[in-house]
VEXDO-48610 format. One line per 5 residues: number of its first residue (from 1); their letters; for each residue y, z, x of C-alpha. Coordinates in steps of 0.05 Angstrom, whole numbers. Last residue first. Layout:
<nudos>
NUM = A = Y,Z,X  ...
</nudos>
This chain:
<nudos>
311 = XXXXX = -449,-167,-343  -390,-159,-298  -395,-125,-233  -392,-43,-243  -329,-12,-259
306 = XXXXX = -287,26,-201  -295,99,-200  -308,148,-253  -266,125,-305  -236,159,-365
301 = XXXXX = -197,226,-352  -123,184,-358  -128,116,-362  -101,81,-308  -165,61,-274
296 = XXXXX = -182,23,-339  -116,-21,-338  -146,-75,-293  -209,-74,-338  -163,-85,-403
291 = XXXXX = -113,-129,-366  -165,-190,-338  -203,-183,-408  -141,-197,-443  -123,-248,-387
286 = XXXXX = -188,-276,-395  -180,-284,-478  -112,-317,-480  -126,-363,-423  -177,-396,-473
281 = XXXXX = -237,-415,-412  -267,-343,-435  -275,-380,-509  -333,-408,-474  -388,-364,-505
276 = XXXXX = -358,-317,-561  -325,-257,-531  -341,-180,-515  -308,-139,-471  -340,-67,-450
271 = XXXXX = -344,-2,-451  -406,38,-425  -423,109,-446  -446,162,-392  -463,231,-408
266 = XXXXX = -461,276,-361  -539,298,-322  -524,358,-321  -462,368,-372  -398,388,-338
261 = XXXXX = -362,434,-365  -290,423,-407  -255,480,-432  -224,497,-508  -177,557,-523
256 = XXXXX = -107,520,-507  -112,452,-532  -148,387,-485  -104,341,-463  -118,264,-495
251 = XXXXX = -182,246,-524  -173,176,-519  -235,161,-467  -255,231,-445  -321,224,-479
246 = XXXXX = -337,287,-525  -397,335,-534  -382,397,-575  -384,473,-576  -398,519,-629
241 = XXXXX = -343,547,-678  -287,585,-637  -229,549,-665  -213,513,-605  -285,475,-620
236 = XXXXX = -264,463,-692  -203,429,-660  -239,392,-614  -278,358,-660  -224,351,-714
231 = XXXXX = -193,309,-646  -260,275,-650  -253,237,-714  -314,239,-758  -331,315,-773
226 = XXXXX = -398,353,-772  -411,430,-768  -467,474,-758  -505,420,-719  -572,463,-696
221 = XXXXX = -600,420,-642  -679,417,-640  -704,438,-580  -750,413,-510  -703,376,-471
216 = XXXXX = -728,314,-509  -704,343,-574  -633,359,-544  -621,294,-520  -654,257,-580
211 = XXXXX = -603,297,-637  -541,284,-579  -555,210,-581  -558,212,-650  -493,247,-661
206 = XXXXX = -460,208,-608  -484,143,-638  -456,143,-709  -510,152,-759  -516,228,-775
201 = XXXXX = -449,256,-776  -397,276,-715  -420,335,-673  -414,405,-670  -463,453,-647
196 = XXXXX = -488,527,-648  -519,540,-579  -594,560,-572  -618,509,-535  -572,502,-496
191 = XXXXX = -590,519,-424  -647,468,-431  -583,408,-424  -569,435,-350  -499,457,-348
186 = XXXXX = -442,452,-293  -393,471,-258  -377,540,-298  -314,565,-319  -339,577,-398
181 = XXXXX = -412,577,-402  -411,643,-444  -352,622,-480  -289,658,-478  -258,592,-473
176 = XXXXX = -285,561,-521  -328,506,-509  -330,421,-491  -392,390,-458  -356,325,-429
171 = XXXXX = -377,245,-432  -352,202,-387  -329,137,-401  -352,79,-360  -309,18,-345
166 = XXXXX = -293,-49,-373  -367,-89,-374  -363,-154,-389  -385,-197,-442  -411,-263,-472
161 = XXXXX = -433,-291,-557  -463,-339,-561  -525,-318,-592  -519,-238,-612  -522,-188,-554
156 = XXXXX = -522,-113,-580  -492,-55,-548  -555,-18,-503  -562,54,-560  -604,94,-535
151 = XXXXX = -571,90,-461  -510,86,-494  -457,26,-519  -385,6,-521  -342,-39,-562
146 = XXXXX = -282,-72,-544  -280,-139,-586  -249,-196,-573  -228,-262,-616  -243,-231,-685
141 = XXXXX = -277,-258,-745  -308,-318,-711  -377,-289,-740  -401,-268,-668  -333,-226,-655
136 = XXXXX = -338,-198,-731  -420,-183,-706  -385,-156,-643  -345,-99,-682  -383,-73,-741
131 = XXXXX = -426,-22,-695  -370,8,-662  -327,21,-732  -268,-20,-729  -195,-9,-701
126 = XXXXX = -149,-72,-713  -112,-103,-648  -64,-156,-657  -46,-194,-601  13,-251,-602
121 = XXXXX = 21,-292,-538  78,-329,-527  115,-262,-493  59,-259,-443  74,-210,-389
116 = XXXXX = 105,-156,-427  62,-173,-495  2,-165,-452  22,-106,-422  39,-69,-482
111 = XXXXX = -26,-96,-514  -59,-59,-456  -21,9,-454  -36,9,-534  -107,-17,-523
106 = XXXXX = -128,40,-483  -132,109,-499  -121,100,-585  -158,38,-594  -207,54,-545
101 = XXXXX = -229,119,-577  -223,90,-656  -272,29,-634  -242,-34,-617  -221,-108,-652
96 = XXXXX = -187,-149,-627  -149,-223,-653  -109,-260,-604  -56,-317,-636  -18,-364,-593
91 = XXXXX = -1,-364,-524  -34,-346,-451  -16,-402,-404  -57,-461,-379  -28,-512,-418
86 = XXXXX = -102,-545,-399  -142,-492,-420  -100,-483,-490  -109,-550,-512  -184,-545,-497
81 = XXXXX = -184,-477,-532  -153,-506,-583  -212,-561,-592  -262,-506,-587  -232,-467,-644
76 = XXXXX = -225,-523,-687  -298,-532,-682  -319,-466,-692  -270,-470,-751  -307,-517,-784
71 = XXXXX = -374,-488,-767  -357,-430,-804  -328,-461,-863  -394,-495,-868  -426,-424,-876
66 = XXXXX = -365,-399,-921  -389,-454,-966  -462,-444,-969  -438,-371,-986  -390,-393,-1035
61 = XXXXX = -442,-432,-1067  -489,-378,-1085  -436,-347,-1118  -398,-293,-1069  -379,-221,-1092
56 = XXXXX = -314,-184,-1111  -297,-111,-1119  -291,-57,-1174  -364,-66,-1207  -380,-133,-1181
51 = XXXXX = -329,-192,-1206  -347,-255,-1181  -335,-308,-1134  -330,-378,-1110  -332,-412,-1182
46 = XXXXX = -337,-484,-1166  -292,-545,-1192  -279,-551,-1114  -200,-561,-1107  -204,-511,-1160
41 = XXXXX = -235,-452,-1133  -206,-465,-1070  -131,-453,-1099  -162,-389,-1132  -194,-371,-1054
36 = XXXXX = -122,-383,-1031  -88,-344,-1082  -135,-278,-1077  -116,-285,-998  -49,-294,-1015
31 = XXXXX = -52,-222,-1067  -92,-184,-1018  -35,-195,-968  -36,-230,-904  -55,-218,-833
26 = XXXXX = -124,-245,-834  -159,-178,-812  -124,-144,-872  -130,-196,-926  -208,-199,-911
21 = XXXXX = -214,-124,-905  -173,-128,-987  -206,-187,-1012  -269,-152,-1000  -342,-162,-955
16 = XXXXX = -305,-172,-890  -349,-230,-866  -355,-270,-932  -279,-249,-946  -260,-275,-878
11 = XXXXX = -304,-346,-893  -260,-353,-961  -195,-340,-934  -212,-391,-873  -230,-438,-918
6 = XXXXX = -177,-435,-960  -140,-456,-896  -176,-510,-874  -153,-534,-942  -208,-580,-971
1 = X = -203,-660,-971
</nudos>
């Protein structure tokens, strides 16, 4: 009979891609995780992975493997959702996963909450990159996601996998203060075609949704400066550098030397829930949702309004 257990260790690596992610979403250490796939190793007479350069990849049979051990747990995690529908009360183990943003503006008030409410119920949140986070929800990875999308970018919809929409996060044009633009209402995108920008790389969505903005209003944007995290964002902005476009979710008071204007038409990005199908009847998971869109309106700068109906 094989360890549901091993299992698991072996379908997070497949999902994760290294002991290490695998270890981290789990909860354990590299070393247990190592452990378990070694115990699995010999409980099936099969070599489950290999050495590749400095990390680890699957045999053809670990993959078949972690692809049963997916259905296994799908199947365990129906039956304790059953058992959790009928106790009725949020408890046991909630996995999310959010983008930086969210994780910083509105998961701490949120896992507060639940944790307040709910003292049966343990939530762990880990922050992934937006375009990682519902394929872990899809893979039975994670429990919830809170991920968010663009008009060029809709956030994908994998089989069974549900959501709702949260809120909508504005997005601000950011300059100096002794910018030209400075103190005004509001900017039409053709008034910038000459501005020296900053933006995160090539890749992540606000960069490319800025790159198609900009080309469709007629000019190519000149990026003089790229950074990941958007407090280094702001920062570089402060600094005098170019300006920036930022959503107001997580991005906190904005320093001395830096003003927010209002692009023409803003920016609008849409944040949302995301589950696999049914797992909503797991009190656990509507409560979370329940608390994250009750919480939006609370969040400083971030919504415009009341959400729109669920999706």
């Amino acid at each position: 009979m094989l360890d549901l257990a091993r299992l698991r260790a072996l379908h997070a690596v497949a999902v994760h891609g290294t002991v290490g992610a695998a270890a981290a979403a789990l909860g354990y250490t590299p070393s247990a995780v190592s452990q378990q796939i070694a115990k699995l190793e010999r409980e099936t007479r099969t070599t489950l992975l290999e050495r590749q350069g400095r990390g680890v990849a699957l045999t053809d049979e670990a993959v078949r493997l972690a692809d049963a051990a997916r259905e296994l747990l799908a199947i365990v995690e129906r039956a304790e959702t059953d058992l959790a529908e009928r106790r009725g009360v949020p408890a046991g183990r909630l996995t999310v996963v959010a983008f930086a943003s969210a994780a910083r503006g509105l998961l701490p008030g949120v896992l507060a909450e639940l944790a307040r409410r709910h003292p049966d119920l343990d939530a762990r949140l880990t922050e992934v990159e937006p375009h990682l986070s519902v394929d872990l929800v899809a893979k039975g990875a994670a429990d919830l996601a809170v991920a968010h999308d663009w008009d060029i970018a809709p956030l994908p919809a994998p089989p069974g996998v549900e959501q709702a929409l949260i809120g909508e996060d504005l997005c601000d044009l950011l300059v100096p203060t002794g910018h030209r633009l400075a103190g005004r209402d509001s900017v039409r995108r053709a008034e910038l075609r000459d501005e020296r920008w900053i933006s995160q790389p090539p890749g992540r969505v606000c960069h490319d949704w800025l790159v198609r903005t900009m080309r469709a209003a007629g000019c190519e944007p000149d990026i003089v400066h790229r950074a990941e995290e958007n407090p280094t964002l702001i920062a570089l902005v402060a600094a005098g550098l170019g300006i920036a476009l930022v959503p107001r979710l997580g991005r906190g008071p904005l320093p001395d030397g830096v003003a927010a204007v209002r692009l023409d038409p803003m920016p609008v990005r849409g944040v949302y829930a995301v589950w696999r199908a049914g797992a909503a009847r797991r009190p656990a998971i509507a409560e979370a949702v329940r608390v994250l869109r009750a919480s939006w309106g609370t969040v400083s700068g971030a919504a415009d309004g009341a959400p729109r109906a669920a999706s």
